[in-house]
C-alpha positions in Angstrom: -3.6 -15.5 -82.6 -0.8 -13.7 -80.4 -0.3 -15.2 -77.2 -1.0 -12.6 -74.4 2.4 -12.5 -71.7 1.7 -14.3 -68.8 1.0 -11.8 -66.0 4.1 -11.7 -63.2 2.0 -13.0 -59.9 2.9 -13.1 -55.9 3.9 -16.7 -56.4 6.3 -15.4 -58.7 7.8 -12.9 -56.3 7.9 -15.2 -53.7 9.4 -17.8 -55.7 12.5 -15.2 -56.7 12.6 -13.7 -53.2 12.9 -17.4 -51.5 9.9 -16.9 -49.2 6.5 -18.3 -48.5 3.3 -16.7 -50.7 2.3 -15.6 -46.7 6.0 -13.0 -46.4 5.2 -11.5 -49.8 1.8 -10.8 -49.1 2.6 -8.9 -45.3 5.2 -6.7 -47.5 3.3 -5.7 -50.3 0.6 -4.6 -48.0 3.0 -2.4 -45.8 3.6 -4.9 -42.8 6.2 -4.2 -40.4 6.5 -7.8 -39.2 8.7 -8.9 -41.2 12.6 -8.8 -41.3 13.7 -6.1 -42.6 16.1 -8.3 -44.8 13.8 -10.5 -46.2 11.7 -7.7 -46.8 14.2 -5.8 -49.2 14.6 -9.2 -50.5 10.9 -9.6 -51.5 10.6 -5.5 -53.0 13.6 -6.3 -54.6 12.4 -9.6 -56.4 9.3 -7.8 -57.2 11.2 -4.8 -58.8 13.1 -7.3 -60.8 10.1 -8.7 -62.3 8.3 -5.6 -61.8 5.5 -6.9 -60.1 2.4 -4.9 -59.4 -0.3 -5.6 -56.8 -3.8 -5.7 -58.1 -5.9 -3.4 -56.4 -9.0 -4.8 -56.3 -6.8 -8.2 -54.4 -5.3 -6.0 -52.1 -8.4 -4.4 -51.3 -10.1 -7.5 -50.3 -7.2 -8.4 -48.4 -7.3 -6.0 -46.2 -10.6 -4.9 -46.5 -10.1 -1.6 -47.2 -10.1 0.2 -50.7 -7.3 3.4 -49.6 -9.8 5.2 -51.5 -12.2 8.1 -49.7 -15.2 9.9 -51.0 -15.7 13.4 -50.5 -19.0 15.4 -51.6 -19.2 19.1 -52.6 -22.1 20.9 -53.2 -20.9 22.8 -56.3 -17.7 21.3 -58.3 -17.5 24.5 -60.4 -17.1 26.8 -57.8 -13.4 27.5 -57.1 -13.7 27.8 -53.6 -14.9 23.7 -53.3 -11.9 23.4 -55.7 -9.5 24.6 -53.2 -10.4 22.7 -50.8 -11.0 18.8 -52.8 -7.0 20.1 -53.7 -6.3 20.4 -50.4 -8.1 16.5 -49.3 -6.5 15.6 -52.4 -2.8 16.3 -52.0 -3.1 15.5 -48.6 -4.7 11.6 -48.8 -2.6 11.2 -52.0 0.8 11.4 -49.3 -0.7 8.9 -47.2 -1.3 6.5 -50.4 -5.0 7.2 -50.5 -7.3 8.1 -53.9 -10.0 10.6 -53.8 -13.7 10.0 -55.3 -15.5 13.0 -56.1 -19.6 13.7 -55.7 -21.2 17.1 -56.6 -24.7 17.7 -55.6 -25.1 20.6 -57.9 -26.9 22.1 -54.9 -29.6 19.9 -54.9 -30.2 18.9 -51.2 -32.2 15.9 -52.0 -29.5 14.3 -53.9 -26.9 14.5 -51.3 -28.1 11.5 -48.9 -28.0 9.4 -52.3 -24.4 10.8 -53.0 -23.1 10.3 -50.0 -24.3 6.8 -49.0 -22.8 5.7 -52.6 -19.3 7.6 -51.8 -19.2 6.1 -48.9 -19.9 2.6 -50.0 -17.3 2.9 -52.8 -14.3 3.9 -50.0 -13.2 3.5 -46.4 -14.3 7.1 -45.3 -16.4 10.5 -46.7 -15.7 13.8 -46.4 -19.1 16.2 -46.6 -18.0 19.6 -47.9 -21.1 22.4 -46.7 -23.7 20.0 -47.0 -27.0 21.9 -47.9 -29.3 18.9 -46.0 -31.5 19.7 -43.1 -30.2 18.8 -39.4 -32.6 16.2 -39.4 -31.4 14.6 -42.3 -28.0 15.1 -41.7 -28.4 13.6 -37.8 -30.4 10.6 -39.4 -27.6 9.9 -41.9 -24.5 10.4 -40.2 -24.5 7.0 -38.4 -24.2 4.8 -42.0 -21.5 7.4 -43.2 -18.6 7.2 -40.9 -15.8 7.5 -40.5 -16.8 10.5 -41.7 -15.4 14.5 -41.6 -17.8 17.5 -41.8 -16.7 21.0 -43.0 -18.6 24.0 -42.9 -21.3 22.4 -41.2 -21.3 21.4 -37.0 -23.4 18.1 -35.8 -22.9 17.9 -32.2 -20.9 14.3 -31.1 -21.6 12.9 -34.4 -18.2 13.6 -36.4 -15.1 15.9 -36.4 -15.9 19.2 -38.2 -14.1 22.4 -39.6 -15.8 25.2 -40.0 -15.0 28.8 -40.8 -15.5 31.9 -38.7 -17.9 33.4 -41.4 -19.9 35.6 -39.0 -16.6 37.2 -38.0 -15.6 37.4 -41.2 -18.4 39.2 -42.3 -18.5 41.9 -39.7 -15.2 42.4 -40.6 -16.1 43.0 -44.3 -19.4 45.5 -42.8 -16.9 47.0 -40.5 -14.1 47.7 -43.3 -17.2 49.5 -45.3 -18.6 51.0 -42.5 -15.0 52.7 -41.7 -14.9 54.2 -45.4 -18.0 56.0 -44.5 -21.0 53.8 -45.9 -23.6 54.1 -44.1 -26.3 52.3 -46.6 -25.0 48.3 -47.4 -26.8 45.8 -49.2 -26.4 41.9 -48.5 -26.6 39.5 -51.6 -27.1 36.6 -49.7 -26.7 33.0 -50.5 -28.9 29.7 -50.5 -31.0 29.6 -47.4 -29.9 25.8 -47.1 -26.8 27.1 -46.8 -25.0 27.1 -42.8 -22.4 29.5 -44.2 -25.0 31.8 -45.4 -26.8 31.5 -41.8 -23.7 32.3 -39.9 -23.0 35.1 -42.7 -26.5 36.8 -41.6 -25.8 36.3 -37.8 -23.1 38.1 -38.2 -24.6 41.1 -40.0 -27.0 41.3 -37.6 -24.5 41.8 -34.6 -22.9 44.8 -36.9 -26.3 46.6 -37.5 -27.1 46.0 -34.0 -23.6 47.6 -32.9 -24.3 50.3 -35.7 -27.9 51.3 -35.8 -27.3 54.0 -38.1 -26.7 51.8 -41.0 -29.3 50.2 -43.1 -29.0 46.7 -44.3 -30.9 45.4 -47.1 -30.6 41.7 -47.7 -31.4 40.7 -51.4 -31.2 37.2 -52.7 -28.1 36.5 -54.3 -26.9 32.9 -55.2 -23.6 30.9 -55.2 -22.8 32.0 -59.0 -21.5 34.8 -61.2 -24.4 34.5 -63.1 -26.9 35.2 -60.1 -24.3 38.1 -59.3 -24.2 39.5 -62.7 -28.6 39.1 -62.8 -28.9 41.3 -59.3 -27.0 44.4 -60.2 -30.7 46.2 -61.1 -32.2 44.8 -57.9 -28.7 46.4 -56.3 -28.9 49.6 -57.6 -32.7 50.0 -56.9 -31.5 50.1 -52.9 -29.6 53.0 -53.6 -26.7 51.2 -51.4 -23.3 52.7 -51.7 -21.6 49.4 -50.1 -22.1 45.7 -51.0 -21.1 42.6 -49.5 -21.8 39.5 -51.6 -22.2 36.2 -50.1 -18.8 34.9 -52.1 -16.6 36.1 -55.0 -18.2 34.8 -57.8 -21.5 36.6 -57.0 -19.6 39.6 -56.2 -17.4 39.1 -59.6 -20.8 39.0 -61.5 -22.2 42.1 -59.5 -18.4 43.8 -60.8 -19.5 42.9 -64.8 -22.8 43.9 -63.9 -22.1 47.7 -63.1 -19.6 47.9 -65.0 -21.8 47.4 -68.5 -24.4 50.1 -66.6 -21.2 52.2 -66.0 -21.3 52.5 -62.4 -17.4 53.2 -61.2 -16.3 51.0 -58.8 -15.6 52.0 -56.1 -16.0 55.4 -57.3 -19.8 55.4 -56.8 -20.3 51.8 -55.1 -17.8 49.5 -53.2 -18.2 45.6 -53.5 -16.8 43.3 -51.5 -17.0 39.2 -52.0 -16.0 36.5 -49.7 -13.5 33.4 -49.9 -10.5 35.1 -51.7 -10.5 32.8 -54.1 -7.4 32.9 -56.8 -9.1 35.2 -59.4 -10.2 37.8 -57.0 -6.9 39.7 -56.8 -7.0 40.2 -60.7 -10.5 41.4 -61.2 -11.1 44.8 -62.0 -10.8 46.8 -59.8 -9.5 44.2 -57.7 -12.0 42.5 -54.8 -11.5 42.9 -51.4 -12.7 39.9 -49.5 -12.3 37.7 -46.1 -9.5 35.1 -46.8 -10.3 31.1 -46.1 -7.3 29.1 -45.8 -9.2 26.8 -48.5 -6.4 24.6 -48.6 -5.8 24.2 -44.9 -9.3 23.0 -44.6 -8.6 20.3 -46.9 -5.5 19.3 -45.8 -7.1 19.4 -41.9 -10.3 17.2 -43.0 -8.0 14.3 -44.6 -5.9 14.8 -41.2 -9.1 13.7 -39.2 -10.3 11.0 -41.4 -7.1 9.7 -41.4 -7.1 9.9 -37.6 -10.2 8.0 -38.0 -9.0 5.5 -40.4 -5.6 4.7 -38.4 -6.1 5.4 -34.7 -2.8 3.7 -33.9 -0.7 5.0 -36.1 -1.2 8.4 -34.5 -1.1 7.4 -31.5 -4.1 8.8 -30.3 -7.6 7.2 -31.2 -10.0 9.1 -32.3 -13.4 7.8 -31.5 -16.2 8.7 -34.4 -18.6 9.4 -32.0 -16.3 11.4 -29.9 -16.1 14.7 -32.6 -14.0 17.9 -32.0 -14.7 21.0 -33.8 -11.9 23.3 -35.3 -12.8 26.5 -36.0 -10.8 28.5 -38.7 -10.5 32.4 -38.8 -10.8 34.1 -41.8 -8.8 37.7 -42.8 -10.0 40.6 -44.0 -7.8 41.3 -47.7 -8.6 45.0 -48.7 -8.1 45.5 -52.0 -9.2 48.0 -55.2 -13.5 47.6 -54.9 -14.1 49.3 -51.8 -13.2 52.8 -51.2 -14.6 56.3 -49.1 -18.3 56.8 -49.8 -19.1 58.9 -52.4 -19.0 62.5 -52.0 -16.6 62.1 -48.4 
């Protein structure tokens, strides 16, 4: 049988370095108590033997894991992709690991999801949560330190939302200045606080416009459920459409364009998120611009906040939430044009 090397352990490094087990175990775990000397003595004597810390040890140790969960109702939609890149990139700076829970936008799986992510690291990071209020209010307390986005709960955690109502109007606006003057809504899940905040806005345009005529039609998260509503679409007779997000509004494109309805030539579309794709579809989508990334890179900033209060110099109290609201920007493109016939 071949005898397995002996694995290179802290009483080895200590042992090279000249220093107690105590000295090696404050460096390796980032203290700043120690002499700078003797501490560039111990990495060195690690390097030498090229010594690794066990995770699972240094976790207990500290009693932390560096590791954060963060949940997302639907993995395969780029726009949640954006922003787990941004978390990701972000906490992976600051030496943390990202776990990743999707719902599949199934509300009663989340509460299960999120407990576990949050058991399994030292924060969570809820990405539009489709829950009720009342869920979400009951829940909140086992979950932090914990960062919302897309979703407000008053005092119970920071949150970063987006200015979708604006960002709607600005869409119904951009239409309504080409002429269109009948605009369908393919709207999303009703579980959804995006969607709600979409429809609140709509209904400060028709209310400022009254001589336009909104239909709302349900409309999904997916290209498929954009792609299935293009008869339901062209039954309204709309010339302008604003779909809850680009993939719906990417599967309404395929969808009119297999009836052979020109775009924008007899029907503008518009989607939502500006995801990366949507500037190569054809014609090309205009859409309201997230900064996806930014909201990812701003959710691990306040978990972090969270997780190190004095290394920022400022605590931030979990209880004691502040809300960052993010504007969106409108991003004409080749899918919307004059009404047809102007």
């Amino acid at each position: 049988m071949t005898k397995q090397p002996r694995r290179i352990g802290i009483a080895d490094v200590a042992s090279r370095a000249g220093v107690s087990l105590a000295t090696v175990s404050r460096v390796m775990n980032g203290s700043f108590t120690v002499d700078r000397g003797i501490a560039a003595r111990v990495r060195a004597a690690a390097e030498d033997l090229q010594y690794h810390p066990n995770p699972l040890g240094r976790s207990l140790a500290l009693g932390k894991s560096e590791t954060i969960g963060i949940l997302v109702p639907d993995l395969a939609n780029p726009m949640f992709q954006a922003v787990l890149r941004g978390v990701s990139m972000a906490a992976a700076r600051d030496g943390y690991r990202v776990l990743i829970a999707d719902s599949s936008e199934t509300s009663s799986e989340e509460h299960v999801l999120a407990s576990d992510a949050r058991r399994r690291g030292d924060g969570v990071v809820l990405c539009a949560p489709r829950m009720s209020d009342e869920e979400l209010e009951a829940l909140a307390p086992t979950l932090q330190p914990m960062v919302l986005i897309n979703r407000t709960l008053s005092g119970a955690a920071p949150t970063l939302t987006v200015d979708y109502a604006d960002g709607i109007r600005a869409l119904a606006e951009h239409l309504f200045a080409q002429g269109h003057r009948k605009l369908v809504f393919l709207s999303g899940p009703e579980s959804s606080a995006s969607n709600r905040l979409r429809l609140q806005g709509l209904e400060q345009f028709t209310a400022e416009h009254p001589e336009v005529s909104l239909q709302i039609l349900p409309g999904g998260v997916s290209f498929a459920s954009g792609h299935g509503a293009v008869h339901d679409v062209l039954a309204t007779q709309a010339t302008g459409v604003l779909a809850f997000n680009d993939l719906v509004a990417m599967g309404l494109l395929s969808g009119l364009h297999e009836q052979e309805v020109s775009v924008p030539g007899e029907m503008s579309v518009t989607g939502f998120d500006d995801i990366e794709f949507s500037a190569y579809t054809s014609p090309p989508l205009t859409t309201a611009t997230v900064p996806l990334n930014e909201l990812g890179e701003q959710a691990w900033q306040r978990l972090h906040e969270m997780l190190h209060p004095s290394a920022e110099g400022t605590a931030v109290e979990s209880g004691a939430a502040a809300g960052t609201v993010f504007p969106t920007t409108l991003q004409v493109r080749g899918s919307t044009g004059p009404v047809p016939g102007a």
